[in-house]
Backbone as a ProteinNet text record, in pm:
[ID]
protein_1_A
[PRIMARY]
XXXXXXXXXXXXXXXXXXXXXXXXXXXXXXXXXXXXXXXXXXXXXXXXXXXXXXXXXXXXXXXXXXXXXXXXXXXXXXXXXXXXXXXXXXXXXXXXXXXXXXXXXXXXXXXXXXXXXXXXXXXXXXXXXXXXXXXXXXXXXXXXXXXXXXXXXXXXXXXXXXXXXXXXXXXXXXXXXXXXXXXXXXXXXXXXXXXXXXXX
[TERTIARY]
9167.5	9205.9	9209.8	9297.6	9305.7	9240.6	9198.3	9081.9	9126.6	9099.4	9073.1	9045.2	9128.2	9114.6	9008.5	9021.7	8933.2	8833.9	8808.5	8663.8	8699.9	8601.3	8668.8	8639.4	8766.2	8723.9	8592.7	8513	8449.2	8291.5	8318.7	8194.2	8208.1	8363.2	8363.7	8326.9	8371	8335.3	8178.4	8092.5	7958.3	7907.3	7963	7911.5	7917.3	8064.4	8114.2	8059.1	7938.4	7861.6	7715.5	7664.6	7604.5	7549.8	7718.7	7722.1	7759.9	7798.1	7871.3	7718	7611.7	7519.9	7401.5	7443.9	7389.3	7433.8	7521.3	7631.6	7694.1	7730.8	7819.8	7717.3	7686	7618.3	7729.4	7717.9	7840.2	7963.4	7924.5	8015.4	8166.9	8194	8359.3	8379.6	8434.3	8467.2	8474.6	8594.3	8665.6	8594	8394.6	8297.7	8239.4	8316.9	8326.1	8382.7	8499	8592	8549.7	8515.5	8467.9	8367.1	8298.3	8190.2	8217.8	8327.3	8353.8	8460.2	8527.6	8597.2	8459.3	8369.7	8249.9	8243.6	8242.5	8193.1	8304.9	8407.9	8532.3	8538.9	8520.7	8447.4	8342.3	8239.1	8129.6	8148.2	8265.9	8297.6	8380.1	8455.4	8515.4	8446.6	8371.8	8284	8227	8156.2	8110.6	8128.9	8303.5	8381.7	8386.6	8420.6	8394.1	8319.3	8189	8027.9	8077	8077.1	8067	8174.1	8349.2	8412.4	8345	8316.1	8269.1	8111.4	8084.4	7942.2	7997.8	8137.4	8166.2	8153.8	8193.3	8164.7	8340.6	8330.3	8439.5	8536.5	8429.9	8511.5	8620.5	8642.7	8720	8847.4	8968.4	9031.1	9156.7	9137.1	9129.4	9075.5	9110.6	9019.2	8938.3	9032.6	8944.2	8972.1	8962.2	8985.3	9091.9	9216.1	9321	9388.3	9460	9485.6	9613.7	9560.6	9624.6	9739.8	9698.3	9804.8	9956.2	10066.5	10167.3	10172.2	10082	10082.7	10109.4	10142.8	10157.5	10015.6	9905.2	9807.7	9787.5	9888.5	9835	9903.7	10057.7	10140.9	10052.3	9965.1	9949.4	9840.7	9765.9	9672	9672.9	9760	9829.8	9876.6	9963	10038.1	9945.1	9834.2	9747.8	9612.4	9623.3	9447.5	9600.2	9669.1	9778.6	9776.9	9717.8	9744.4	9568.3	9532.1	9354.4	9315.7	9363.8	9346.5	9393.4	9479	9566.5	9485.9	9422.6	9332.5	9212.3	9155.6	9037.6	9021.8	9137.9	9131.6	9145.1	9226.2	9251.8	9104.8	9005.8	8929.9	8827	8860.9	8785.6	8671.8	8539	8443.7	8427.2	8418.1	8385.2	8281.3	8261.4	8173.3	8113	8026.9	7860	7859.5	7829.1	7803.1	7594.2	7568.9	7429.8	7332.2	7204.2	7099.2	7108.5	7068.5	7065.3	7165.2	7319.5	7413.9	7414.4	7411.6	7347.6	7270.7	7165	7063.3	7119	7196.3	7190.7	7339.8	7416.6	7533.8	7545.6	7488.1	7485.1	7601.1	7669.8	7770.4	7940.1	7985.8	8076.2	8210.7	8247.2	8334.2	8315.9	8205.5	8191.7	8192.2	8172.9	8171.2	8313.6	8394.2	8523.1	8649.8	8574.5	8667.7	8623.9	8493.5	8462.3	8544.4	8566.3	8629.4	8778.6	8812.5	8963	9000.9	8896.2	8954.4	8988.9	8931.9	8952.5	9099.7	9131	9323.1	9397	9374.6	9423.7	9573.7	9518.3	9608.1	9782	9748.2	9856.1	9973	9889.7	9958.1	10036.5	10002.3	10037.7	10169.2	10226	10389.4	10388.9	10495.4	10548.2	10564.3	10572.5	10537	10438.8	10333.3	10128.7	10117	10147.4	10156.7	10183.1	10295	10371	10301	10192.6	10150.5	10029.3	9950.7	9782	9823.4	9977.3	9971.8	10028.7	10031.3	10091	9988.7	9938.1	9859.7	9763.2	9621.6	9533.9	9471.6	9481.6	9474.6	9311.4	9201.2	9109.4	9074.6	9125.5	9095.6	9163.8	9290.2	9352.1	9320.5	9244.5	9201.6	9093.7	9001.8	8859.2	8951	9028.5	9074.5	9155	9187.9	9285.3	9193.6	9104.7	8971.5	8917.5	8871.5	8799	8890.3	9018.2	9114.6	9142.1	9130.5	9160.5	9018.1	8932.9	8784.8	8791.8	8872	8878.7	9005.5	9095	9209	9202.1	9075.1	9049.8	8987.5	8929.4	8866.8	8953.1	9073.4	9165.4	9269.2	9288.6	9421.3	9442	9575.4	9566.3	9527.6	9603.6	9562.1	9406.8	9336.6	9194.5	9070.3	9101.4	9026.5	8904.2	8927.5	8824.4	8757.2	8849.6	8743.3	8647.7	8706.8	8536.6	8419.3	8487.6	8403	8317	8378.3	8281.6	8185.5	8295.6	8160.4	8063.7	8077.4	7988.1	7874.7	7864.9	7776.6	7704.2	7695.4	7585.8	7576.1	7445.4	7384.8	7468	7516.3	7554	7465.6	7462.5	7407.3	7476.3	7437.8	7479.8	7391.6	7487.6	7402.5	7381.2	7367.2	7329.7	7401.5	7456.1	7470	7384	7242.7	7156.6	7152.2	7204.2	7217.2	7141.8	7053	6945.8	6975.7	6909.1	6949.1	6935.7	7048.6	6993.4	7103.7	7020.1	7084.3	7008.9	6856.7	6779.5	6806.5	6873.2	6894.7	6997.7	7102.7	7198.1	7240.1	7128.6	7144.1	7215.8	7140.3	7195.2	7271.8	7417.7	7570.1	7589.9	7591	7662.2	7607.3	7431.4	7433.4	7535.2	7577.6	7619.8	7758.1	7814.3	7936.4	7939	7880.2	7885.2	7936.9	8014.7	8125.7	8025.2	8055.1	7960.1	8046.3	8004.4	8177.3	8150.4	8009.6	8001.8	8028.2	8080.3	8218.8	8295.4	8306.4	8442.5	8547	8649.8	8793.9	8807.9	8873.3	8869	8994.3	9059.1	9164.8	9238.9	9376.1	9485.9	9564.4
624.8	534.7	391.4	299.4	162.2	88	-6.8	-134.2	-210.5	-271.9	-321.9	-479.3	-584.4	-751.3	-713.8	-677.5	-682.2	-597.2	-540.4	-445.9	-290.4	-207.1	-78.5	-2.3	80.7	201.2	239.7	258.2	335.6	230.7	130.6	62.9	12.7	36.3	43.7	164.9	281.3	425.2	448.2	394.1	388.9	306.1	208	147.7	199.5	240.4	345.1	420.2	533	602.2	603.2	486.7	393.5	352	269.3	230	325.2	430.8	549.1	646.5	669.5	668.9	630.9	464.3	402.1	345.2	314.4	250.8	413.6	473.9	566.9	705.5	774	899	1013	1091.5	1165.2	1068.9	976.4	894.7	850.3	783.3	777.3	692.5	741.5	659.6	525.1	469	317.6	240	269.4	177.6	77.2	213.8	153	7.5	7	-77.4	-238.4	-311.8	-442.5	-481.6	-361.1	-431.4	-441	-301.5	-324.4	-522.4	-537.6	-656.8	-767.3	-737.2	-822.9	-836.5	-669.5	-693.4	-754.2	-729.8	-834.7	-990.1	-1028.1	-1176.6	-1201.1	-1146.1	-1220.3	-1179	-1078.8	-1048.5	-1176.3	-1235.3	-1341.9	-1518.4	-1480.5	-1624.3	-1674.5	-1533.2	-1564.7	-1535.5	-1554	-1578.7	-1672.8	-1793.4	-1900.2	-2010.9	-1902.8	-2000.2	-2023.8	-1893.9	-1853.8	-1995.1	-2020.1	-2081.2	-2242.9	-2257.3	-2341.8	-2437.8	-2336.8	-2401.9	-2459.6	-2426.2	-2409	-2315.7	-2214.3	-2077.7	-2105.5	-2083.5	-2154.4	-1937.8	-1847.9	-1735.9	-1717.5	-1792.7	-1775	-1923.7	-1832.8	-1944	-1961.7	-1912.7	-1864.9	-1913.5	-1965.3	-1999.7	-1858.5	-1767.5	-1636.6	-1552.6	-1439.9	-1333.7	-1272.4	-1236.9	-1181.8	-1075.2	-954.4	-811.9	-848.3	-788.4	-801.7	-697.8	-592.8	-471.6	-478	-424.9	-443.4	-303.1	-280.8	-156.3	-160.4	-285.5	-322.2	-324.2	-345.4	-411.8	-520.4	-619	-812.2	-794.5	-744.7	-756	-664.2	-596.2	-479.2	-597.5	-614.1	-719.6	-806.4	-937	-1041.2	-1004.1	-909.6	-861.7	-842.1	-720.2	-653.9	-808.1	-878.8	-1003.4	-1115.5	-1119.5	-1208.1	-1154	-1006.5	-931.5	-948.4	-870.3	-889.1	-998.8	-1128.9	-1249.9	-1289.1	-1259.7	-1270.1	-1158.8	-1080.5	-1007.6	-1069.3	-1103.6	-1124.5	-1261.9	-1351	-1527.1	-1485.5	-1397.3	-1350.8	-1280.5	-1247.6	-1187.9	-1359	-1374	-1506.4	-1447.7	-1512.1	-1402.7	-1571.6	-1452	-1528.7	-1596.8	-1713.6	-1826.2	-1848.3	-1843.7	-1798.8	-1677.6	-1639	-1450.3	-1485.2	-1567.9	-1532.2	-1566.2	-1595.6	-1631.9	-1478.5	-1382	-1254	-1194.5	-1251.7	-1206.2	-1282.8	-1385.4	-1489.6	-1456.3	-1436.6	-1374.8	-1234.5	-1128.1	-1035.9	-1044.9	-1156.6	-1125.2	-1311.3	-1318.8	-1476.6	-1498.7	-1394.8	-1437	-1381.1	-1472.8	-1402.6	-1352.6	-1453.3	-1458.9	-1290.8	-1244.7	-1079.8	-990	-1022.4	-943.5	-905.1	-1032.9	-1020.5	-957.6	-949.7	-894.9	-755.6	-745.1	-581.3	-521.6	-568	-534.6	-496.8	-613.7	-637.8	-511.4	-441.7	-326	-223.7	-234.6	-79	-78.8	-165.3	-127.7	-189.4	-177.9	-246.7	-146.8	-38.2	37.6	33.3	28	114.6	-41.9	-186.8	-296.4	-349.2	-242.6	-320.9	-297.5	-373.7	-380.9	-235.6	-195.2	-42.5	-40.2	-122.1	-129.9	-115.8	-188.2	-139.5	-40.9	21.3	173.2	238.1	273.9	334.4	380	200.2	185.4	256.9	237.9	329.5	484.6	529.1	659.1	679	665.6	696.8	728.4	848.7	863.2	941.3	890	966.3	804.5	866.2	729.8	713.7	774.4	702.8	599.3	653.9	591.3	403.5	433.8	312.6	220.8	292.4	224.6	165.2	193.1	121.6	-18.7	-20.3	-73	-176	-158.7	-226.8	-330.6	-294	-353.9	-434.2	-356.8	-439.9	-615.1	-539.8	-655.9	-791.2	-697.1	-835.5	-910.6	-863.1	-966	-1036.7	-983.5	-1125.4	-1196.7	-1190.4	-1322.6	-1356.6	-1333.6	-1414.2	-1499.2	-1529.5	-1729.2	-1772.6	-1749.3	-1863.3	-1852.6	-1783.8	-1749.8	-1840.3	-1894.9	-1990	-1952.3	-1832.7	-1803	-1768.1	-1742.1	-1662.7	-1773.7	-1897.8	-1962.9	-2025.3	-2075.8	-2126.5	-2022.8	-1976.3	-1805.2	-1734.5	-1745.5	-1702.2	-1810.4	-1946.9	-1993.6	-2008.9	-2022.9	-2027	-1891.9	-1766.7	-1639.6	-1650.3	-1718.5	-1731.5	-1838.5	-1884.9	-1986.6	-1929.7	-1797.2	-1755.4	-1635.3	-1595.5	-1422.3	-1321.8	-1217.1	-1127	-1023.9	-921.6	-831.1	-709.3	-564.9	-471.9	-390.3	-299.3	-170.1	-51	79.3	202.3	258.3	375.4	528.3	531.2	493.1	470.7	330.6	270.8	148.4	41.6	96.5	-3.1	-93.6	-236.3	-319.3	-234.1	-239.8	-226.5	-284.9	-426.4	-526.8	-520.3	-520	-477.1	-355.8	-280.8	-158.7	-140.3	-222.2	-234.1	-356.8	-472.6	-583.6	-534.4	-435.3	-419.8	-408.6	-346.1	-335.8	-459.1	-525.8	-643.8	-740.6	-719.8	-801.3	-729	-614.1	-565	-632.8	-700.5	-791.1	-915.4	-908.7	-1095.2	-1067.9	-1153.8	-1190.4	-1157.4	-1063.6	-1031.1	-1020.4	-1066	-1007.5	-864.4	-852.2	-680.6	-584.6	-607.3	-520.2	-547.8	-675.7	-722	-683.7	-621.7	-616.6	-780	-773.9	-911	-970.7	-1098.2	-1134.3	-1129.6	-1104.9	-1111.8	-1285.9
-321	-213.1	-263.3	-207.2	-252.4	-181	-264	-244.5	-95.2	-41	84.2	20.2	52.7	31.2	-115.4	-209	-314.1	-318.8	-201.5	-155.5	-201.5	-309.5	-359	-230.2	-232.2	-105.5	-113.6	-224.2	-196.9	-103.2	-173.2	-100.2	14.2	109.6	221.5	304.6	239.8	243.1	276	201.4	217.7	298.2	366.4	431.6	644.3	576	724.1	729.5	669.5	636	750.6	671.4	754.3	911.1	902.4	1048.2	1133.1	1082.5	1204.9	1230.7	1139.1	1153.2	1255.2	1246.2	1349.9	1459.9	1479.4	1569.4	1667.6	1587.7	1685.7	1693.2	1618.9	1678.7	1683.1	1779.7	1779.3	1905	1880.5	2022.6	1960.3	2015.9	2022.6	1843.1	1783.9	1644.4	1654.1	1776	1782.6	1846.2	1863.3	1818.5	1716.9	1613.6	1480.8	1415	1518.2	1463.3	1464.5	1593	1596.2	1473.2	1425.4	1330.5	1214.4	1192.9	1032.2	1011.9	1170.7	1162.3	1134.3	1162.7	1124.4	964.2	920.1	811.8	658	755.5	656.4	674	810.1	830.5	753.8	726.3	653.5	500.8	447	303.5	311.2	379.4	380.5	348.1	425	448.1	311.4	246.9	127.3	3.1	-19.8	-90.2	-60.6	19.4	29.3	5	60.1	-7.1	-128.5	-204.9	-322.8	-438.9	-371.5	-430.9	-397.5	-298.6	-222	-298.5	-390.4	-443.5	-602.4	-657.3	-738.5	-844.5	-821.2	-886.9	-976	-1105.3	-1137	-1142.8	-1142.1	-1132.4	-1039	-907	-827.6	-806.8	-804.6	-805.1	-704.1	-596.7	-473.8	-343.9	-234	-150.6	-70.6	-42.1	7.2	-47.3	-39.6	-75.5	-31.8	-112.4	-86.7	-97.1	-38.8	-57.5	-198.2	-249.2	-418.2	-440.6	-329.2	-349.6	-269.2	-298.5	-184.5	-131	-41.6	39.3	219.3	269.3	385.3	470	384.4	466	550.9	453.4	478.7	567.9	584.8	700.4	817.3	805.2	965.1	1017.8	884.5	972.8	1058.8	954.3	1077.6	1166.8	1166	1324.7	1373.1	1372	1437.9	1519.1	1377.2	1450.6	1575.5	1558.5	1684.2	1784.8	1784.5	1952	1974.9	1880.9	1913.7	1989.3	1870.9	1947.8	2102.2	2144	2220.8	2344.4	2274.3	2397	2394.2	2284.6	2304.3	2392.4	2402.7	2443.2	2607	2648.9	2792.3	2859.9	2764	2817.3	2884	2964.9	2993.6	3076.8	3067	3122.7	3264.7	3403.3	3515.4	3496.5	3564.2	3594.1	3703.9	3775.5	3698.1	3715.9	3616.6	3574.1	3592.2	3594.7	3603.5	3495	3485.4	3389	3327.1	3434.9	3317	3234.1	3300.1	3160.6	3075	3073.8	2947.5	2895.4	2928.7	2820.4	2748.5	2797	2732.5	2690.2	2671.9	2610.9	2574.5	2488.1	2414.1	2349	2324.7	2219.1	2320.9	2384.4	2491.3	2427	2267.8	2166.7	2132.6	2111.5	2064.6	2159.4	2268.5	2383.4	2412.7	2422.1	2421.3	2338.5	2191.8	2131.1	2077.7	2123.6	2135.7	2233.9	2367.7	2430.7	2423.5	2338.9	2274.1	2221.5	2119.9	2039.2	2106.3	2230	2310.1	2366	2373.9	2398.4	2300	2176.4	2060.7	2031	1997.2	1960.9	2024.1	2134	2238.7	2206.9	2190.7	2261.7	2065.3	1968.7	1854	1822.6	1731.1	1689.8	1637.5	1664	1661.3	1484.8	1397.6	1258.5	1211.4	1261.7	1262.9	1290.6	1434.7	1452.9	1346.8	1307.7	1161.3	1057.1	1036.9	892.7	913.5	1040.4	1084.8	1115.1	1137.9	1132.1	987.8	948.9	781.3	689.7	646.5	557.2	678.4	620.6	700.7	806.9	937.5	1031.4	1046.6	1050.1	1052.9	904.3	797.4	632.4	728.7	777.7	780.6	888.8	988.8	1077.5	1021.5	997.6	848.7	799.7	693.3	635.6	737.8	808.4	899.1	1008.9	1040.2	1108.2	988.1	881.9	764.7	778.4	743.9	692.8	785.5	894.5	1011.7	1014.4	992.2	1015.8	873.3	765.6	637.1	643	751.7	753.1	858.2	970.7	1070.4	1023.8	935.5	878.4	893.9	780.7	785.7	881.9	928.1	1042.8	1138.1	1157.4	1220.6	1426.1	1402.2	1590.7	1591.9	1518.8	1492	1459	1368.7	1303.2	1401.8	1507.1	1612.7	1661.1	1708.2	1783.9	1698.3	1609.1	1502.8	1470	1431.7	1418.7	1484	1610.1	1753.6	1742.5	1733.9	1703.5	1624.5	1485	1392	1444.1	1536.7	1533.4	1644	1695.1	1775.1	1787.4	1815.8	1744.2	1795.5	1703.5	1790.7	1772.3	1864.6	1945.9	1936	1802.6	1781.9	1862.2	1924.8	1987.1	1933.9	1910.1	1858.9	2003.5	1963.6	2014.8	2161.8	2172.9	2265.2	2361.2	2295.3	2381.7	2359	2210.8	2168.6	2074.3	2049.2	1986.3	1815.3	1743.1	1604.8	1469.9	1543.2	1420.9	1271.2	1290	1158.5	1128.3	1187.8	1064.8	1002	1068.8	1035.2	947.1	897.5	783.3	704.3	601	499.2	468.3	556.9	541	576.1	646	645.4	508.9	465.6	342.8	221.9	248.4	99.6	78.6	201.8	193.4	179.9	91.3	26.1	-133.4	-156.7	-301.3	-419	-488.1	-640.4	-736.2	-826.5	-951	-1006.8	-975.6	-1049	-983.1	-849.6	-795.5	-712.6	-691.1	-624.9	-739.1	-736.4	-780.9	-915.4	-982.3	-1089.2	-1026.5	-971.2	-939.8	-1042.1	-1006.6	-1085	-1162.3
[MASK]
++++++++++++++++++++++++++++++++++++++++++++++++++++++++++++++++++++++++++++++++++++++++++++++++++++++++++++++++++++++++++++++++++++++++++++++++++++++++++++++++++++++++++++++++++++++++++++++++++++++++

């Protein structure tokens, strides 16, 4: 299988492992999807740190899909509708002290929400490219991808930042918080050269 923005299948493979583990259970797969877009946002971010501190290995501002397999194109199409759902999801005013407390981050709330009618509303070309081959491999990859060109994207770039700047709140299969068990996949996505892909 081919690499994902620099990321080898397989250490996305293991990480879906993981989170489907903890996150889904035997529950619906396209739970999956909002977090792995997490976990390409923060493979993103720190490629950045990383160029950002002066790491003279990268010469690149982010991390970029190197292959011509019609990824970069499903993505952008695919994060312009996301976005476009996730900005409509405007949450009513006053929702209350207790939904505040249990949904701090309304940016994630919203675009968790976003994924659940993602499919049906995408360009009939994205369609194509997520049924072509084997569609859950591309749905992974296709989620991965949109959470690493939402940094820089121009319809996307605020809405994350705004997400990034307050906690989000992963659930389990049960309904229970399980962000500590779930660290470690999101730490395993930070920029390493001993297996990020070598740029071209």
């Amino acid at each position: 299988m081919q690499p994902t923005y620099q990321v080898p299948w397989e250490k996305l493979e293991s990480a879906c492992v993981t989170l489907r583990k903890e996150i889904v259970g035997d529950g619906d797969f396209g739970r999956l999807l909002p977090v792995l877009f997490l976990c390409g946002l923060r493979f993103q971010f720190s490629y950045f740190v990383a160029r950002d501190s002066g790491n003279t290995n990268l010469r690149q501002g982010g991390a970029g899909h190197l292959i011509d397999d019609g990824l970069s194109e499903a993505c952008e199409s695919g994060l312009r509708t996301l976005m476009r759902f996730s900005k409509s999801r405007k949450l009513r005013e006053p929702m209350g002290k207790d939904f505040e407390k249990t949904f701090v981050n309304p940016e994630w709330l919203c675009l968790t929400l976003a994924f659940l009618g993602l499919y049906p509303a995408l360009h009939i070309r994205v369609q194509k490219w997520i049924e072509h081959g084997d569609r859950q491999t591309n749905l992974i990859r296709f989620s991965f991808g949109m959470g690493v060109e939402s940094l820089w994207f121009s319809s996307s770039n605020r809405y994350v930042h705004k997400l990034m700047k307050q906690p989000v709140c992963l659930l389990d299969w049960k309904g229970e918080p399980c962000n500590e068990r779930v660290k470690g996949v999101f730490d395993s996505f930070v920029w390493d050269p001993d297996w990020v892909l070598p740029e071209v």
